[in-house]
C-alpha angles and dihedrals in degrees: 000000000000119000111234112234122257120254117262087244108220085349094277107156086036084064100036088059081052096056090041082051099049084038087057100063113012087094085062095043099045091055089042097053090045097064090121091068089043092050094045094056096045092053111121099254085210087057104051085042085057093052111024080167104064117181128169095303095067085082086071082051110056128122112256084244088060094042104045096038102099084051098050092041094055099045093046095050089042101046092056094043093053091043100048082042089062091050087050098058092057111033096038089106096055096051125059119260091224090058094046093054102031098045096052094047089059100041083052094056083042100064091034093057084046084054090055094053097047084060096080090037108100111222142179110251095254089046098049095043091044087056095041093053089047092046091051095048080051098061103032079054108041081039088055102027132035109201119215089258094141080046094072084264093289107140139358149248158010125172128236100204088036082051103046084048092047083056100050090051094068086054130073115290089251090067091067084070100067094049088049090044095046085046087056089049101055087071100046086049091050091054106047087044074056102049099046081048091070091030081065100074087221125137116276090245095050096048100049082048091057086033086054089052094056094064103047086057090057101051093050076048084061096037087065104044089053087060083054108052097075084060102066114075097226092076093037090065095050092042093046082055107054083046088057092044098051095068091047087053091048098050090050093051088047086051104057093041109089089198119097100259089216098114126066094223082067092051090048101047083053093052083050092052085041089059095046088051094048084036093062090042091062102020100117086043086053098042090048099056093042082055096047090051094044090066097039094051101040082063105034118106100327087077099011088062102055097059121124130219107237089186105074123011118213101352141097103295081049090058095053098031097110099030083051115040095022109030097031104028093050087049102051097039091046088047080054099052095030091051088041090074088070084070104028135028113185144183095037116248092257091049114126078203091076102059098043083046084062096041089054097064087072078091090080092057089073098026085053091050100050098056121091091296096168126232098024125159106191115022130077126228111250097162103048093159111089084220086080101050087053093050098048080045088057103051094030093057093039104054085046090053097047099032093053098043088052088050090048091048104049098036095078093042087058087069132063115270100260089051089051096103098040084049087049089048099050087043084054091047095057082041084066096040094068095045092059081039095048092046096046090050086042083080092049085056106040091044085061106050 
């Protein structure tokens, strides 16, 4: 007789996979969103001494380090995470699940506390842009990957976000939400600490120190809530019975194979045709999120980020414009569509309706283009009110918040429930596909406006 499963008692692991989720990108998000500090300390000194009094021309005039600095960013923090996601797929059963999640917590606050120093570091713009980009690859790999360090550097590689999603496999679906939801967040978090940054009046410097900060306090916030979550009974009983369910797994697939299972390459080969077979069950959900993110990503910010206000020129609104309406805006409207799937999930999983909701949002890819993108070479500028840009902003954040949510959430329920967490790690791992896919298209795009 099956054994019914406890009550999560105040919501607490509900909450704990938030905060893991939050913790997860709000690295990415916090370097993303301060890309008016990065920018300001990449500008070519000869050239702001040439012109102390930039208008909008000094678009035209900025270094290659200052121009090119959204796509780079984007495509160094996007290429690790997809590799060190594959290895994860495949390697997040050798490595323990606690190391995984706890070293790259750590490694994470690690780099983020050496960023805050390095605020207050002067250096020369290559410098400064060769250790940022490392810095970023660091994190979107350590807080994707965790390497074998503790193992004498023997082998690589697990993945945070693939674990948190493998975790949340063996729950029930609705525990996919909260990671999706904390991972909105972050974004949201990482603006409005932004935002008040600049509200503050304080020197640029000053105010990415204290925004730095921040983050370093969140992610000890998630580190703990991470020690906690063995503790509470509600994901021990989830955990006890995928244990119980792995030896049964492993006898039936014995049982079939007509070859001696006394050698390791047998039982590899079994784990590969595991994860075809796990693979075929979930490839249109895959597909479907990789696609989601590949849009997404190929706009935002590498081409978000570059609109201009047509409204007031120079002044305050000028000022807050993209923390506001692209940052901000995008965050809060993907968190939205990313927390409404713990209410409602539609279309269904076999719908035909949810991938042609995902290929429609090609649309944003032109509309986004044809707004007042600076400087731009080829294009002309069809959406000069900066009303349309916020609108496209809306339903283009919302609709990649809530479509890829629902993909995350049903991809492990297609499988059985011992194949949950494999199935959470390879949806994790198209997840990260479209993101490398999405920032290496993010040049093509912008090269055209």
């Amino acid at each position: 007789m099956a054994v019914s499963s406890p009550k999560d008692k105040y919501f607490g692991v509900w909450l704990i996979f938030f905060l893991l989720g939050l913790g997860t990108l709000l690295p990415w998000n916090f370097f993303m969103t301060a890309t008016m500090y990065f920018t300001n300390r990449l500008k070519d000194s000869s050239l702001a001494d040439s012109s102390a009094n930039r208008t909008e021309e000094a678009g035209e005039h900025r270094s290659v380090l200052e121009a090119k600095f959204n796509n780079v960013m984007t495509l160094c923090a996007m290429l690790p995470l997809l590799l060190c996601t594959c290895l994860n797929s495949f390697l997040h059963t050798l490595i323990s699940q606690h190391l995984r999640v706890m070293g790259s917590l750590l490694i994470i606050m690690f780099v983020f506390i050496v960023t805050a120093v390095l605020v207050k570091v002067p250096l020369e713009p290559l410098p400064f842009f060769s250790i940022t980009m490392v810095k970023i690859v660091i994190i979107n790999s350590f807080g994707t990957v965790l390497q074998f360090i503790c193992c004498l550097f023997t082998a690589f590689g697990a993945v945070l976000q693939g674990s948190l999603f493998g975790m949340a496999g063996l729950l029930p679906a609705s525990y996919t939400t909260p990671i999706m939801s904390g991972q909105g967040l972050a974004g949201t978090f990482a603006a409005f600490a932004m935002i008040c940054a600049i509200a503050s009046g304080s020197e640029l410097h000053d105010a990415a120190f204290g925004y730095f900060i921040t983050a370093c306090v969140v992610i000890f916030l998630s580190l703990l809530s991470y020690v906690l979550l063995p503790k509470l009974e509600f994901f021990q009983f989830y955990q006890d019975r995928n244990r119980k369910q792995r030896p049964d797994k492993e006898n039936s697939v014995n049982l079939m194979n007509t070859e001696s299972k006394e050698e390791a390459p047998g039982q590899t080969r079994q784990q590969n045709v595991s994860m075809v077979k796990i693979f075929k069950k979930i490839w249109m959900l895959a597909v479907s999120v990789c696609f989601t993110f590949t849009v997404t990503i190929g706009m935002f910010p590498a081409i978000t980020a570059d609109i201009k206000s047509t409204l007031n020129d120079r002044g305050s609104w000028d000022l807050y414009f993209i923390p506001v309406s692209c940052f901000l805006l995008f965050n809060l409207c993907d968190w939205a569509g990313r927390s409404l799937t713990a209410i409602c999930m539609w279309p269904q999983k076999d719908s035909v309706l949810l991938p042609i909701s995902i290929v429609c949002r090609l649309v944003f890819i032109p509309l986004f283009m044809l707004c007042n993108v600076q400087p731009r070479l080829h294009l002309p500028i069809l959406f000069h009110h900066d009303g349309f840009f916020i609108i496209f902003m809306i339903v283009f954040a919302f609709s990649n918040g809530y479509l890829a949510s629902l993909c995350m959430c049903y991809g492990p329920k297609n499988v059985s429930p011992h194949e949950a967490e494999t199935a959470g790690a390879i949806m994790a791992f198209f997840l990260s596909l479209g993101l490398a896919l999405g920032a290496a298209l993010s040049f093509l795009f912008r090269a055209l406006v």
